[in-house]
DRENPA-3360 file (N, C-alpha, C; in nm, 2 decimals, always signed):
BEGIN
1 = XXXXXXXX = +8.52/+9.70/+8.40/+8.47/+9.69/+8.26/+8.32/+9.64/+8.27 ~ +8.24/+9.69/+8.21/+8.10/+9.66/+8.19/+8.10/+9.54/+8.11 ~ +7.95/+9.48/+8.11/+7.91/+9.34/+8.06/+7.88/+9.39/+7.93 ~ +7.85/+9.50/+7.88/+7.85/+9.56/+7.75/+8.01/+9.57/+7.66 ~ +8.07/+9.64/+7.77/+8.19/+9.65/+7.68/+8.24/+9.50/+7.66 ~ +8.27/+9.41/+7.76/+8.33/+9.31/+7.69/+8.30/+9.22/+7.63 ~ +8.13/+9.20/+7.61/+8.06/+9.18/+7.46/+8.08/+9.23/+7.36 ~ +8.11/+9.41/+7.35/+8.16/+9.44/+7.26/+8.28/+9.39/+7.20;
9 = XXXXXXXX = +8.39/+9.40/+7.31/+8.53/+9.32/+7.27/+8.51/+9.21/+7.20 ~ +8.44/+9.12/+7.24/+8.41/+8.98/+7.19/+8.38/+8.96/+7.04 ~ +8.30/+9.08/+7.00/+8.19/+9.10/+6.87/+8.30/+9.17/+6.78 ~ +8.39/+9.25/+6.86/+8.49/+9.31/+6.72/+8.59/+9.22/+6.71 ~ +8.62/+9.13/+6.59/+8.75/+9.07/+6.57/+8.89/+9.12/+6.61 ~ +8.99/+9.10/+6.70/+9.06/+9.16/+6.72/+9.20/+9.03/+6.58 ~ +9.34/+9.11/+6.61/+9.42/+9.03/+6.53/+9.47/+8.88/+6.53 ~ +9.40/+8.83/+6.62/+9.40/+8.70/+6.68/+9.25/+8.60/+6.65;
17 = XXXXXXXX = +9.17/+8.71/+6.60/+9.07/+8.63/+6.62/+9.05/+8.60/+6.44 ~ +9.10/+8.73/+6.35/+9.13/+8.67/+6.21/+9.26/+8.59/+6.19 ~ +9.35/+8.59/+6.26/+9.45/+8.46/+6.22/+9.34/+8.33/+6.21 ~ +9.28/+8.33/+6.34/+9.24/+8.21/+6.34/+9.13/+8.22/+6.23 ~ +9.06/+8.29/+6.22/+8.97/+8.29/+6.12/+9.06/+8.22/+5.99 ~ +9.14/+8.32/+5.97/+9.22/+8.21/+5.83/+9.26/+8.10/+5.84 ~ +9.31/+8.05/+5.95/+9.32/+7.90/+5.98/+9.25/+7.84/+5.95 ~ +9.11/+7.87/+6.01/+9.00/+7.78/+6.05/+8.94/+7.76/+5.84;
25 = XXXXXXXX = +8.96/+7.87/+5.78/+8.93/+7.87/+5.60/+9.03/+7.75/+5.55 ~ +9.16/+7.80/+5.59/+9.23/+7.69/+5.52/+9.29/+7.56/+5.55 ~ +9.32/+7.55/+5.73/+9.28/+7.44/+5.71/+9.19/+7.37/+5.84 ~ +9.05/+7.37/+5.80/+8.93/+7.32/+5.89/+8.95/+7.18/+5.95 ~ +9.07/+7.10/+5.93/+9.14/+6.99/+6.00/+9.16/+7.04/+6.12 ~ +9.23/+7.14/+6.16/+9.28/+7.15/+6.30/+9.18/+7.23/+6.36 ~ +9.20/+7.21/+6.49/+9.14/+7.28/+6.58/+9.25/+7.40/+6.66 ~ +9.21/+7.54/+6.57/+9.31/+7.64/+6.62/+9.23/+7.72/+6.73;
33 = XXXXXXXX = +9.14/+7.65/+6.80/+9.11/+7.75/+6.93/+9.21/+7.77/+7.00 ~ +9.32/+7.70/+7.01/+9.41/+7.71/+7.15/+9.50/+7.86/+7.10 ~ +9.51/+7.91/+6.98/+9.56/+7.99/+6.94/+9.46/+8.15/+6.95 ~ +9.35/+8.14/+7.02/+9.31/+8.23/+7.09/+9.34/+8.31/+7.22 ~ +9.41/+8.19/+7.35/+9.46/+8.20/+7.43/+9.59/+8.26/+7.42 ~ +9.68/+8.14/+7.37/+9.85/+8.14/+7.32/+9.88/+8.26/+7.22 ~ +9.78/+8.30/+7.15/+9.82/+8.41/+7.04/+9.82/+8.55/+7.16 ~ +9.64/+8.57/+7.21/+9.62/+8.68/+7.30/+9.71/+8.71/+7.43;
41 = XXXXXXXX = +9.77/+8.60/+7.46/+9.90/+8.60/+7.58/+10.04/+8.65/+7.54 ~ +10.03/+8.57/+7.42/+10.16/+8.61/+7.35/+10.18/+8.77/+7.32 ~ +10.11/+8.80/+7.23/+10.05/+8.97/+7.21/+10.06/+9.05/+7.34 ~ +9.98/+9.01/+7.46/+9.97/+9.13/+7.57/+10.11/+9.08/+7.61 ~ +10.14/+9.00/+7.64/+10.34/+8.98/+7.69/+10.38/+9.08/+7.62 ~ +10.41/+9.08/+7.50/+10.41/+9.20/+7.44/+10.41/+9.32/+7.43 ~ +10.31/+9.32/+7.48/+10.20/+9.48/+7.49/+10.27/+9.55/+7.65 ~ +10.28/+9.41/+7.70/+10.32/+9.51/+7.86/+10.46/+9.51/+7.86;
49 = XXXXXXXX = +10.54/+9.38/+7.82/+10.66/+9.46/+7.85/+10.72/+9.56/+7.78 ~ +10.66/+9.64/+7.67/+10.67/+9.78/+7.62/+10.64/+9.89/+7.68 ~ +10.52/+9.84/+7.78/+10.47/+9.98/+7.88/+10.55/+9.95/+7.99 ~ +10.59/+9.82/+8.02/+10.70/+9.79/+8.15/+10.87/+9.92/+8.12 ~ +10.89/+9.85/+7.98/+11.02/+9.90/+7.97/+11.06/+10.06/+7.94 ~ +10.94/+10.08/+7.92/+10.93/+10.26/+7.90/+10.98/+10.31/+8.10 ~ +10.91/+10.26/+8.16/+10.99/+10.34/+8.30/+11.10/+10.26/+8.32 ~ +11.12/+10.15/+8.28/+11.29/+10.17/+8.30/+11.39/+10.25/+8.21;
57 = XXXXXXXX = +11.32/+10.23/+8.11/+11.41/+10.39/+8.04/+11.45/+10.49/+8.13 ~ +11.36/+10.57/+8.16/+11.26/+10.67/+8.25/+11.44/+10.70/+8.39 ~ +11.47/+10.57/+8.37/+11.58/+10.53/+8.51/+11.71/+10.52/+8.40 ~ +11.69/+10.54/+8.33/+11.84/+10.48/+8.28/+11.91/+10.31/+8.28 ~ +11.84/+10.28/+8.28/+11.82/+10.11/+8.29/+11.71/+10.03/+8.22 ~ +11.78/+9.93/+8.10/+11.72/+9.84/+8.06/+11.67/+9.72/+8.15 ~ +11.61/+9.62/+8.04/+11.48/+9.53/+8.13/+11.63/+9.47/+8.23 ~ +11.72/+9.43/+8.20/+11.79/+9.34/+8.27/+11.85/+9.41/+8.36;
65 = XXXXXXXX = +11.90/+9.52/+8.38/+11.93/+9.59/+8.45/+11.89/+9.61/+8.58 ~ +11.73/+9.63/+8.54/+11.63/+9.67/+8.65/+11.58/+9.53/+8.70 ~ +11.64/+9.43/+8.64/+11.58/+9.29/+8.74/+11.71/+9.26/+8.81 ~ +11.80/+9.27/+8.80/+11.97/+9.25/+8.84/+11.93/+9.34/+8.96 ~ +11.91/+9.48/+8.98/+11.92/+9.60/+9.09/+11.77/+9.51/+9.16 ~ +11.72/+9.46/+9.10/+11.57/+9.43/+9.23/+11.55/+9.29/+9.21 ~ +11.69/+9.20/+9.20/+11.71/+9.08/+9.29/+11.82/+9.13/+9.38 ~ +11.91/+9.22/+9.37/+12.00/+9.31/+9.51/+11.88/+9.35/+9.58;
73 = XXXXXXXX = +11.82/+9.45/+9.53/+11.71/+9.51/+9.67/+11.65/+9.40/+9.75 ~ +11.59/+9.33/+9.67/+11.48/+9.20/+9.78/+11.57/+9.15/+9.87 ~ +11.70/+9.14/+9.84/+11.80/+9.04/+9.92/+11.80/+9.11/+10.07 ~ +11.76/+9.19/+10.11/+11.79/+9.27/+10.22/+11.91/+9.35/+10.27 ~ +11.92/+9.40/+10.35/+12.05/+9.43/+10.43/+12.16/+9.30/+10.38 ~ +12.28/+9.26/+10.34/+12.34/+9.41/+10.33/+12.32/+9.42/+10.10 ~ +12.21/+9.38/+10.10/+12.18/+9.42/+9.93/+12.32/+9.33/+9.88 ~ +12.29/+9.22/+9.92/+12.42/+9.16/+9.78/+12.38/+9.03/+9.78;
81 = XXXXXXXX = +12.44/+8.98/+9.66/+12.43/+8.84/+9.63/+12.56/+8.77/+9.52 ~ +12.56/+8.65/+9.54/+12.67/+8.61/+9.43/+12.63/+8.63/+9.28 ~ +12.71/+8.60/+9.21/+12.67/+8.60/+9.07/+12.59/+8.48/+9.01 ~ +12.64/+8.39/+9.06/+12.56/+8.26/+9.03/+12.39/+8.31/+9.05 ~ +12.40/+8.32/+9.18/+12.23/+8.32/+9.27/+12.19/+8.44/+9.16 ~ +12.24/+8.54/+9.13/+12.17/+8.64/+9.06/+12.10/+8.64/+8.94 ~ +12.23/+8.53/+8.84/+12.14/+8.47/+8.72/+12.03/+8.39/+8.79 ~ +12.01/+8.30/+8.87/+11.88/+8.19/+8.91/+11.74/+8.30/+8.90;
89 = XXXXXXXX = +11.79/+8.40/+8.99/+11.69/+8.49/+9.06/+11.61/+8.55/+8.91 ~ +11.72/+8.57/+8.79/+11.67/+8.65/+8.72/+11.66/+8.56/+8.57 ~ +11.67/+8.43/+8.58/+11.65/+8.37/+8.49/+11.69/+8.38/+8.39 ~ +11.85/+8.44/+8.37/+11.95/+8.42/+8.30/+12.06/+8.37/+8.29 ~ +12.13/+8.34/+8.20/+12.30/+8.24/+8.19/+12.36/+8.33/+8.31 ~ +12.48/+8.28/+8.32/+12.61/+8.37/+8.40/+12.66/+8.45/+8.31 ~ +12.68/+8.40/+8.17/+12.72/+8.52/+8.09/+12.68/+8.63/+8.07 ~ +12.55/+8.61/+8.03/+12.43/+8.76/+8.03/+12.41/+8.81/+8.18;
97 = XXXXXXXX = +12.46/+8.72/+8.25/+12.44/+8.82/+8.42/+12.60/+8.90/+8.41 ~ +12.72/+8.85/+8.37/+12.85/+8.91/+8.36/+12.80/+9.03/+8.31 ~ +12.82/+9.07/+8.22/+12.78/+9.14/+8.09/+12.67/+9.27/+8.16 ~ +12.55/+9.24/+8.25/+12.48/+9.33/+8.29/+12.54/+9.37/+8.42 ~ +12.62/+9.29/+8.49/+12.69/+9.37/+8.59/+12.79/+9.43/+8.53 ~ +12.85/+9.43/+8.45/+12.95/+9.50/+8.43/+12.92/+9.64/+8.37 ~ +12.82/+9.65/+8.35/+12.75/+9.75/+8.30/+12.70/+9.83/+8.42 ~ +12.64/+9.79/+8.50/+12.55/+9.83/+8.61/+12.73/+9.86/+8.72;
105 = XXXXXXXX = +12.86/+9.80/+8.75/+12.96/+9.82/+8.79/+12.97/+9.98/+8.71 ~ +12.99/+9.99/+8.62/+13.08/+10.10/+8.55/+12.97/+10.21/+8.53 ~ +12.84/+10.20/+8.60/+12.72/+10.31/+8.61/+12.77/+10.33/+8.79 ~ +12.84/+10.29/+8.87/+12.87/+10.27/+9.02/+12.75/+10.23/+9.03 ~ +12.67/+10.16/+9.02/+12.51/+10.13/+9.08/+12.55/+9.98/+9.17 ~ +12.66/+9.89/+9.12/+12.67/+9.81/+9.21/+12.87/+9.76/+9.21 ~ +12.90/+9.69/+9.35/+13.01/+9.67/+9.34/+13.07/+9.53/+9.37 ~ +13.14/+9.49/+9.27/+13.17/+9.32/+9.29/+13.34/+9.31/+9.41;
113 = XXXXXXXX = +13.34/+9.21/+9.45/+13.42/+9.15/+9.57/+13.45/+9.06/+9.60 ~ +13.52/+9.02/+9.61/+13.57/+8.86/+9.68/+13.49/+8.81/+9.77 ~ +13.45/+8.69/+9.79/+13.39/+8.60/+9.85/+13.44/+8.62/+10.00 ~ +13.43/+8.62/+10.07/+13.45/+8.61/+10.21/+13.50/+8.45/+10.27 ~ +13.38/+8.41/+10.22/+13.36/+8.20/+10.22/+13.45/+8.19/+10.16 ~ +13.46/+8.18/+10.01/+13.51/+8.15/+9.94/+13.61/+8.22/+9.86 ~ +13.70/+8.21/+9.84/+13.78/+8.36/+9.80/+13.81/+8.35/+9.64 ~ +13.76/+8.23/+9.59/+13.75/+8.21/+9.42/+13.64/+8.29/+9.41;
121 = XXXXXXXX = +13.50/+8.28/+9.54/+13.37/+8.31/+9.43/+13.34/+8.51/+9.45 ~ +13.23/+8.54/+9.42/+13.24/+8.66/+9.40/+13.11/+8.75/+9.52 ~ +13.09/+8.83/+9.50/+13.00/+8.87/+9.55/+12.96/+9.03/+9.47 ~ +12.85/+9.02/+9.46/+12.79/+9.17/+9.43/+12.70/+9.24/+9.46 ~ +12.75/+9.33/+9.50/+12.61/+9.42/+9.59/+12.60/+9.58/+9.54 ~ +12.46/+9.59/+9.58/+12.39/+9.76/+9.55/+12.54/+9.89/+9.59 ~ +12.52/+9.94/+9.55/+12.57/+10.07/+9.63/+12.46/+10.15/+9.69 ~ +12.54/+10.31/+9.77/+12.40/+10.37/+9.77/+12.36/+10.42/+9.60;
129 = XXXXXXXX = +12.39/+10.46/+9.56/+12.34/+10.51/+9.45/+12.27/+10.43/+9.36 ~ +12.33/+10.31/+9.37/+12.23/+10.15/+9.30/+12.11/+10.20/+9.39 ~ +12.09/+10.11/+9.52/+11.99/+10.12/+9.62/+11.91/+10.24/+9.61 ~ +11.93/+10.40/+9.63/+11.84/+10.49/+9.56/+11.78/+10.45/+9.43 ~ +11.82/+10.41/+9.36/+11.80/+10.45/+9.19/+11.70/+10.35/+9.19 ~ +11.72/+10.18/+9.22/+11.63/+10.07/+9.22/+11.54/+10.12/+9.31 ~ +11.53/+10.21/+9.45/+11.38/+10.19/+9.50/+11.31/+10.34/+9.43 ~ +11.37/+10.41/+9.36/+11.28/+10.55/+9.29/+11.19/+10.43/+9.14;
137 = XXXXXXXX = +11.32/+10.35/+9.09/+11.22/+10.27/+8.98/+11.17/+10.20/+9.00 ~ +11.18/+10.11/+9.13/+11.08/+10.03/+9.13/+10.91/+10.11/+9.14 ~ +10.93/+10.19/+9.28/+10.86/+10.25/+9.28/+10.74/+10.30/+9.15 ~ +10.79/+10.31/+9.07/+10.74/+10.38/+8.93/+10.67/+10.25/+8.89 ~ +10.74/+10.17/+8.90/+10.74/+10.04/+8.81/+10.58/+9.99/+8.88 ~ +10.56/+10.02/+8.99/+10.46/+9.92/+9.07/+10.33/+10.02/+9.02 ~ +10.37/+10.14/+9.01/+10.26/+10.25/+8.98/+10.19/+10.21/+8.81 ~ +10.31/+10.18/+8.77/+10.27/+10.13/+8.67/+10.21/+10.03/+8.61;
145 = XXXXXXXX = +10.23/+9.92/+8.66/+10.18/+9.82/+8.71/+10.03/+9.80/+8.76 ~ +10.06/+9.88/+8.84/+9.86/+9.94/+8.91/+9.79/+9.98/+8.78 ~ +9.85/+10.07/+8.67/+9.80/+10.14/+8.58/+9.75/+10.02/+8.50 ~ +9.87/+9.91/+8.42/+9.79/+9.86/+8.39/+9.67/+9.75/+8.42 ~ +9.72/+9.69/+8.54/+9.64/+9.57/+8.59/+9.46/+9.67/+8.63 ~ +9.49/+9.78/+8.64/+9.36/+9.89/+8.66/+9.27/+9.85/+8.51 ~ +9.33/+9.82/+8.40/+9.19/+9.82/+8.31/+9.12/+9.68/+8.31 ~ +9.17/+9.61/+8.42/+9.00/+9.50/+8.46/+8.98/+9.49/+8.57;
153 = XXXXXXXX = +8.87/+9.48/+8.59/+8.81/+9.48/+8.74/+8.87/+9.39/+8.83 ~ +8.86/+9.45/+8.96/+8.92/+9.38/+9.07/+8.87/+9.24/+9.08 ~ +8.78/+9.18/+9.04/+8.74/+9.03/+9.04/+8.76/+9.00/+8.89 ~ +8.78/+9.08/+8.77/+8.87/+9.01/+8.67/+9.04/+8.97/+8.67 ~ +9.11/+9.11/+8.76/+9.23/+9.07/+8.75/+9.27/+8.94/+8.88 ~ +9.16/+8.90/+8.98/+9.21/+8.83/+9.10/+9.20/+8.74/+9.00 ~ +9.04/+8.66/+8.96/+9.06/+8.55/+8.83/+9.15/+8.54/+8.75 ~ +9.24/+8.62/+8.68/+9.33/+8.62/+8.60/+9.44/+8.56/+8.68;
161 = XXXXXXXX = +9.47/+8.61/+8.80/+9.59/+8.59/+8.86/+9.60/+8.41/+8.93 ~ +9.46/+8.38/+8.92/+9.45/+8.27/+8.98/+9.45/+8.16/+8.90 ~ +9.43/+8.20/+8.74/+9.43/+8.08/+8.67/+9.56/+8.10/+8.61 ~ +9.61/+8.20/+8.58/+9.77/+8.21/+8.55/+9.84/+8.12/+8.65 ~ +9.84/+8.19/+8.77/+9.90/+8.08/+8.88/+9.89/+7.92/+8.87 ~ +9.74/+7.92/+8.83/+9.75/+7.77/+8.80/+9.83/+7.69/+8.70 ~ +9.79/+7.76/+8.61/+9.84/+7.76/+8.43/+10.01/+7.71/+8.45 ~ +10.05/+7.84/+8.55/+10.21/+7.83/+8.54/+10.25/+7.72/+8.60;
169 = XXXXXXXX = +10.19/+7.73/+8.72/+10.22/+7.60/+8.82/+10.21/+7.45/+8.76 ~ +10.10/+7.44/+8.68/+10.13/+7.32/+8.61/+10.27/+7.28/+8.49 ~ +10.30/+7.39/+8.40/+10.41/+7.44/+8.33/+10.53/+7.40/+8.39 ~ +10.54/+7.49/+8.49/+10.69/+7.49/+8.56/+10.71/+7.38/+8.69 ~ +10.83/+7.34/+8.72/+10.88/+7.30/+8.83/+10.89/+7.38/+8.94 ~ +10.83/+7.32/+9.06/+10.84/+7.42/+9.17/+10.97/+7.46/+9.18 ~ +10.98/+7.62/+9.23/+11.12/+7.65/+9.26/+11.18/+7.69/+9.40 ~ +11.24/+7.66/+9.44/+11.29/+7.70/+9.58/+11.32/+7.85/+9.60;
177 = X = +11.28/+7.94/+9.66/+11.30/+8.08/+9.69/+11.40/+8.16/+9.71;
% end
């Protein structure tokens, strides 16, 4: 992006920059800069996971779906994991992980099993047809991904990525892998 265009950006109010404008009219007590950041973050969250969830359509799989099938893929050979570790991985309850495997079971994309260790707990893993289908979407997914992270320059999106990192890191508790 040119040092023109994002002066330009700057000079046209976008919908974030008149919220705050109305704020800042009614009430000139607070200081609503921080709703520059937190509004414009909030908005592109937004913005991308609508361009995100368009190729998982594309597959036949919703957002949860497609994170369920690519915490199996990352897992390696042999592509499985418990139920428990799957919600961690994907940052949902056990219930909303039930509920998407059982979905993703009755699509044959993955297949649940008795524990080996443990013969209460469960295990669930890719099939082939899971395993195809998650590396054709992911694939898409990353292309996509290129597409968007491509509308800022290679030293705006590294900066982005570095102060998010930091941003988050302060936010969250480190997490074990």
């Amino acid at each position: 992006m040119s040092e023109s265009m994002s002066g330009e950006d700057r000079r046209t109010p976008d919908r974030v920059a008149r919220i705050q404008a109305d704020w800042r009219r009614e009430r000139p007590d607070l200081d609503v800069g921080p709703q520059g950041v937190i509004g414009r973050l909030h908005r592109l969250a937004g913005r991308l996971t609508e361009e995100l969830v368009l190729v998982y359509g594309r597959h036949g799989l919703g957002e949860g779906e497609f994170d369920v099938l690519c915490a199996l893929r990352r897992a390696g050979e042999p592509y499985e994991r418990a139920p428990g570790e799957l919600a961690a991985h994907t940052m949902v309850t056990t219930g909303a992980m039930t509920k998407r495997i059982d979905r993703l079971e009755r699509a044959g994309l993955v297949t649940r099993r008795r524990s080996s260790d443990d013969q209460r707990g469960r295990i669930v893993a890719l099939t082939r047809p899971g395993r195809e289908l998650i590396d054709r979407a992911f694939t898409d997914h990353i292309r996509n991904e290129r597409r968007l992270l491509d509308l800022l320059t290679p030293a705006e999106a590294e900066t982005l990525e570095e102060l998010l990192t930091t941003w988050l890191g302060r936010l969250e508790p480190p997490t074990e892998s």
